[in-house]
C-alpha positions in Angstrom: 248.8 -62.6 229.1 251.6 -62.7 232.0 251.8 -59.0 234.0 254.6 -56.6 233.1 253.9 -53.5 235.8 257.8 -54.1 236.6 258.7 -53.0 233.1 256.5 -51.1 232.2 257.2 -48.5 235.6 260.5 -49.1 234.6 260.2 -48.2 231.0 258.5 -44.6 232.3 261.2 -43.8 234.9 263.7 -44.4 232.3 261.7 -42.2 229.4 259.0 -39.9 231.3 256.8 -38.4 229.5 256.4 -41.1 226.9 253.1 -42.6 225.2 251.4 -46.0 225.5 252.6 -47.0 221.9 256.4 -46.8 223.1 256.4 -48.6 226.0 254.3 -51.6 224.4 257.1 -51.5 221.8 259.9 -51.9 224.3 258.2 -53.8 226.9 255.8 -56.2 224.5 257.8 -55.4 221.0 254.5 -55.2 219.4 254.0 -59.4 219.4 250.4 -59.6 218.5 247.7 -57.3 218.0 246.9 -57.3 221.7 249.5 -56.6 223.5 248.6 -52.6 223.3 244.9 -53.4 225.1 247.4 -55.4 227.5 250.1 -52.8 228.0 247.4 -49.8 228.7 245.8 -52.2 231.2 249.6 -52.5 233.4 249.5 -48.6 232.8 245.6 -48.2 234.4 247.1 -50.0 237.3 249.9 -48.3 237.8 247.8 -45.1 237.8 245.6 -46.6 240.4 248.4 -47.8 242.7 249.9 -44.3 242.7 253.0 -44.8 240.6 252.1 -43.0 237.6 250.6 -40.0 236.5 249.0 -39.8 233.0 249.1 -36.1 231.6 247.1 -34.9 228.3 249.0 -32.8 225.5 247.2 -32.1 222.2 245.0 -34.9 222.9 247.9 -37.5 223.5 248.0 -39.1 227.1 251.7 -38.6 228.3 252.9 -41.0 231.4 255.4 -39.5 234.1 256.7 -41.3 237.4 255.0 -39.8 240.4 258.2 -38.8 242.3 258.5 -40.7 245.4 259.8 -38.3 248.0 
């Protein structure tokens, strides 16, 4: 499955605070069973790298652009 960090950091600077389910449906518009496990994994990275940060509320992981300053 090709890489989609670009869109999926874009999709969270556009909408912060949104969850993993939202940005596979805009980014991967739900095309096969996968493409959730796929989407989390661009997210994990972007974590890793620095450009996102993943917040917990009620138990739901939230994703906000680290601000770049």
């Amino acid at each position: 499955m090709e890489d989609k960090k670009d869109e999926v950091l874009a999709y969270i600077r556009a909408n912060p605070g949104c969850l993993s389910s939202g940005v596979n449906d805009a980014v991967r518009r739900k095309a096969s069973w996968a493409d959730w496990i796929f989407t989390r994994r661009d997210i994990d990275a972007l974590i890793q790298e620095g450009l996102v940060e993943e917040r917990l509320y009620r138990g739901m992981s939230m994703f906000y652009p680290v601000n770049e300053q």
